[in-house]
C-alpha positions in Angstrom: -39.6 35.4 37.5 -37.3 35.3 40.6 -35.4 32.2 40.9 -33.0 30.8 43.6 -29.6 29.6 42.5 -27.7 27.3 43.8 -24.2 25.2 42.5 -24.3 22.1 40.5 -22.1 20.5 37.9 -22.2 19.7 34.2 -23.4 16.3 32.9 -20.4 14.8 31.0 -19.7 11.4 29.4 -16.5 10.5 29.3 -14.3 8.1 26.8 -10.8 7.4 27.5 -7.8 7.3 25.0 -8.8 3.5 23.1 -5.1 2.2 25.0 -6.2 2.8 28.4 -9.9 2.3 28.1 -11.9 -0.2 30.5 -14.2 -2.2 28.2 -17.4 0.2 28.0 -16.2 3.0 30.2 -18.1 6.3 30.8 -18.4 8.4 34.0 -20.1 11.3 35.0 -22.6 13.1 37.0 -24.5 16.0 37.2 -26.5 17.8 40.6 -30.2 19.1 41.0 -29.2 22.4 42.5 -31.3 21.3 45.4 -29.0 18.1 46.6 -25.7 19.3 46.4 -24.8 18.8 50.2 -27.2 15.8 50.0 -24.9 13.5 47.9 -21.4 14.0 47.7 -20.4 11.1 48.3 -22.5 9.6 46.0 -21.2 11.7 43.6 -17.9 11.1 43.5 -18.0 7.4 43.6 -20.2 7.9 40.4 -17.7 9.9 38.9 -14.9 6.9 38.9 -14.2 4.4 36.1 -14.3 0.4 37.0 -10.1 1.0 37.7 -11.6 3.4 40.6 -10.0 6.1 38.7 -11.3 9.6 38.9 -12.4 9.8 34.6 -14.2 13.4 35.2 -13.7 17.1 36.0 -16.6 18.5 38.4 -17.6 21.8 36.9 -19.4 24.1 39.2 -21.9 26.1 37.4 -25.0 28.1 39.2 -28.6 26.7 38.3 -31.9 27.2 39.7 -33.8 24.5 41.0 -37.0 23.5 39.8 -39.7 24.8 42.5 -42.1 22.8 44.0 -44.8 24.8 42.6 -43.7 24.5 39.2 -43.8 20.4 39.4 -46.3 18.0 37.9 -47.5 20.9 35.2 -46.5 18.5 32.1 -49.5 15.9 31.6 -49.8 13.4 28.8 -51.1 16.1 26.6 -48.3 17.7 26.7 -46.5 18.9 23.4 -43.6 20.7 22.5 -41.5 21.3 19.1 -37.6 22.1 20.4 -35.9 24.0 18.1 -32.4 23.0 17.0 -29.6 24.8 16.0 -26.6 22.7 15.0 -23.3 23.9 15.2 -20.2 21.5 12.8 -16.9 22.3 14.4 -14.1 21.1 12.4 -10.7 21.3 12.8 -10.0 21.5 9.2 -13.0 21.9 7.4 -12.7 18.2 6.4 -12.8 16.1 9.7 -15.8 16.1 11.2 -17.4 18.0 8.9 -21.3 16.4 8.9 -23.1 16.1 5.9 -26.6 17.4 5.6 -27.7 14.1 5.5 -26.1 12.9 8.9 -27.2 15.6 10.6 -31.2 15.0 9.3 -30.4 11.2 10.5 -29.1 12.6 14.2 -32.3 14.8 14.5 -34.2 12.0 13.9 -32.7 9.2 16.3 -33.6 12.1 18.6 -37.1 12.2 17.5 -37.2 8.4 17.1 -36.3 8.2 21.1 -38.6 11.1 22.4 -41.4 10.1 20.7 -41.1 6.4 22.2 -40.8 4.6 19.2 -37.7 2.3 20.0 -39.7 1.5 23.3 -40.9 3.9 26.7 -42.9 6.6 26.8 -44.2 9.4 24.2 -42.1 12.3 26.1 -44.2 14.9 24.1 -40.8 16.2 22.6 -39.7 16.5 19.1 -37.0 18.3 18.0 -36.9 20.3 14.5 -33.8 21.5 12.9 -33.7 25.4 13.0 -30.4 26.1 11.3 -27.0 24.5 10.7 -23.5 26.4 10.9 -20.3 25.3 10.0 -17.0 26.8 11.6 -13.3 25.8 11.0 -11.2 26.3 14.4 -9.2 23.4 15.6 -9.5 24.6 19.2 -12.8 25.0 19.2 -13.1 21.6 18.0 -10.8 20.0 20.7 -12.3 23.0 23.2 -13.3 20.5 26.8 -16.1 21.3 29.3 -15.0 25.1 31.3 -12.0 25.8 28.4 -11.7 29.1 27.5 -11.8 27.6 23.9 -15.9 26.2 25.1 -17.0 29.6 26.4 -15.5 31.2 23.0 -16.9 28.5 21.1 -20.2 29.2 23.0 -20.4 33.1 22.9 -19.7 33.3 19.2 -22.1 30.4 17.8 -25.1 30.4 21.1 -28.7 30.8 19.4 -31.7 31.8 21.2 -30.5 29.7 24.3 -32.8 28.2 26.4 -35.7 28.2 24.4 -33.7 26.6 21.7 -31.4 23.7 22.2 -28.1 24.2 20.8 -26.1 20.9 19.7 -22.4 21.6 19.4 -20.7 18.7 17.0 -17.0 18.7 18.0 -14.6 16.1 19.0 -15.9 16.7 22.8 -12.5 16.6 24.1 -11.7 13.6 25.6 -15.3 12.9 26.2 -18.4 11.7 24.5 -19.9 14.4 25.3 -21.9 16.6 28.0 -24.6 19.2 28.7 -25.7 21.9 31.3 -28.8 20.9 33.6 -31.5 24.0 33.3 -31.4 26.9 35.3 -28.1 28.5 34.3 -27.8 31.8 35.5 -28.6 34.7 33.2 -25.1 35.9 32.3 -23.7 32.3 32.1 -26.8 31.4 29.7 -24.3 31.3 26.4 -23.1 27.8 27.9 -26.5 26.3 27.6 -26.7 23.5 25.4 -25.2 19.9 24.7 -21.8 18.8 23.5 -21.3 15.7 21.4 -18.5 13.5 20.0 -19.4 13.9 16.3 -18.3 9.7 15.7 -21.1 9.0 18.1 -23.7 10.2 15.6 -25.2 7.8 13.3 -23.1 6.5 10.1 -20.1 9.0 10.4 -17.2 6.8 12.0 -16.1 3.6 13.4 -14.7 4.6 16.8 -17.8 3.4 18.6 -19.1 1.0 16.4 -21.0 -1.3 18.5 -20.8 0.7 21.8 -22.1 4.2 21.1 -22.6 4.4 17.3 -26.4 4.7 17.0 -26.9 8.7 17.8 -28.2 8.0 21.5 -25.4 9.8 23.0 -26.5 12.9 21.9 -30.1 11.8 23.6 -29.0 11.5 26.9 -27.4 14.6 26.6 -30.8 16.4 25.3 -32.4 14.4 28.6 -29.9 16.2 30.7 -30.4 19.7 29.3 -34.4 18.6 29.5 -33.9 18.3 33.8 -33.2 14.8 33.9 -30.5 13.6 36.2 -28.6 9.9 35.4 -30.2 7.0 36.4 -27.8 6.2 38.8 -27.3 9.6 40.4 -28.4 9.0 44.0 -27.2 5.3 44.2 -29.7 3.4 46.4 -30.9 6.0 48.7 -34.4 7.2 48.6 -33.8 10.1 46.2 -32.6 8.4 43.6 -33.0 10.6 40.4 -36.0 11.8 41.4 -38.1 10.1 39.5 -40.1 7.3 41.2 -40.4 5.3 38.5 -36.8 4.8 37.8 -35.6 1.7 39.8 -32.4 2.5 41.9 -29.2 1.3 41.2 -25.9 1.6 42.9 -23.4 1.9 39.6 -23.5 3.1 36.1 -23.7 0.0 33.5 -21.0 -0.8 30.9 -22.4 -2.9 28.1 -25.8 -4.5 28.2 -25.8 -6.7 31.2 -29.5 -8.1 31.4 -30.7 -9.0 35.2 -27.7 -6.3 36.6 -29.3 -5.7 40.3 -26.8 -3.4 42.1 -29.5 -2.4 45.0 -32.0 -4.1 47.3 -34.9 -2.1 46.7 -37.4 -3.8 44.0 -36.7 -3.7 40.8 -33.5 -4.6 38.2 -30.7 -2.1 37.5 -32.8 0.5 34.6 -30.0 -0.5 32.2 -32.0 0.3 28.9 -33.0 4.1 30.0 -31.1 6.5 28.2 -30.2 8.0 31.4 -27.8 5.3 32.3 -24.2 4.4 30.6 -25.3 1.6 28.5 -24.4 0.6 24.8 -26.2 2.6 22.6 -27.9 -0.8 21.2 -28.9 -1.5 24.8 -31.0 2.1 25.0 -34.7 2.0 24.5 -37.3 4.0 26.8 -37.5 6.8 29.1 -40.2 6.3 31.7 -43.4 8.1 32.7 -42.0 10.1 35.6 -38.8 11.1 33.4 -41.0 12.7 31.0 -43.1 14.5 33.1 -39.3 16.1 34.8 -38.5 16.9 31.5 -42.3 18.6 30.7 -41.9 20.7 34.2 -38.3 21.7 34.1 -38.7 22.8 30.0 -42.4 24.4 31.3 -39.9 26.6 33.5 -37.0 27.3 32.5 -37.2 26.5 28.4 -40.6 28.6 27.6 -39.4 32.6 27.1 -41.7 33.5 29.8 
């Protein structure tokens, strides 16, 4: 299958040291290999704190885009079982170091979300755990997004990447975590996968307790290894995210603020989508159009063929 490959950046959520932390801050973005000259402006405003702040590293990474003729292929029929392989980094073999039991309860906030139970749309996505390893390496641990330490991390523990999604538990730097958008080039494939802040899973710290405690982080990350861009990603211009059913909005959210309307066109800022920067108790749904993106982009670039 020839593909066309263009530059983009990773997704990444970022959390700042708890001393010089805005109240709810996260920043990122990623690109659709497609828009990259189309929004740069956009992008970079998204990339900044409420202190204006630049809280984010752009990391240029080749991807394909998704080609027209490969959209609207996913349909409500659609199913899929991802497999997961879970990879514990601890720096000690102490912290961080999941229990069975925590990892069963992450895979199944997944589920919980995919499958629309919490609110939103049946995606057609569940995710099964394929295999757990456990590896002791402090910098592996602390390794951020285009280290050395990641692409070691990567190469060594990578499992049937892209057809499997591979979640790395680690400290995720100074971030909550972040993923690759589909499409990575052959030879860069090890670095497919999402990276998550191991306190943001369900029942393991404090850190985030009542900002991102609930497992959803790692969600959003699996939507943005599924093709899915943030919800905020084009501000209010006609692109948007690319999905029409997705109302614009000009900034990420911080917190749950009900009746946030940051652009004119209809519709109130989607702050419960798991695409945005909510509170984890503030996430509930990902819409119709989101789930088809994620059906076409896993029909092409996820399936082996």
């Amino acid at each position: 299958m020839k593909r066309l490959f263009a530059t983009t950046c990773v997704a990444l959520l970022i959390v700042i040291a708890p001393a010089d932390k805005p109240a709810g801050a996260r920043a990122g973005d990623c690109f659709d290999g497609s828009v990259v000259a189309a929004v740069p402006d956009a992008h970079a405003a998204q990339a900044r704190g409420g202190d204006g702040e630049i809280r984010e590293p752009v990391l240029d990474e080749p991807v394909a885009s998704l080609p027209a003729s490969a959209t609207g292929k996913g349909n409500a029929k659609f199913r899929e079982t991802v497999p997961v392989y879970f990879h514990v980094v601890s720096p000690d073999g102490v912290i961080a170091n999941v229990t069975q039991e925590q990892i069963d309860d992450q895979i199944r906030v997944m589920n919980l979300a995919f499958t629309g139970v919490y609110g939103g749309v049946k995606t057609g996505f569940t995710f099964q755990l394929a295999g757990v390893t456990r590896t002791t390496n402090a910098d592996w641990f602390n390794a951020g997004p285009g280290s050395p330490d990641e692409r070691a991390m990567k190469k060594a523990l990578s499992t049937n990447a892209p057809q499997a999604l591979n979640y790395y538990s680690t400290t995720a730097g100074v971030y909550l975590g972040w993923a690759y958008l589909p499409g990575l080039t052959p030879s860069r494939m090890f670095l497919d996968g999402i990276v998550v802040d191991w306190e943001s899973m369900l029942h393991t710290s404090t850190r985030y307790l009542d900002r991102y405690d609930l497992g959803l982080t790692a969600v959003h990350e699996a939507g943005h290894w599924l093709g899915l861009e943030h919800t905020f990603y084009g501000g209010c211009n006609a692109k948007g995210d690319f999905v029409s059913d997705t109302p614009p909005m000009r900034v990420p959210t911080s917190g749950c603020p009900l009746g946030k309307d940051t652009c004119p066109e209809p519709g109130l800022d989607p702050i419960h989508n798991y695409m945005d920067y909510s509170y984890d108790s503030c996430y509930f749904e990902f819409t119709a159009g989101q789930a088809q993106r994620m059906q076409d982009h896993s029909l092409f670039f996820h399936s082996g063929d």
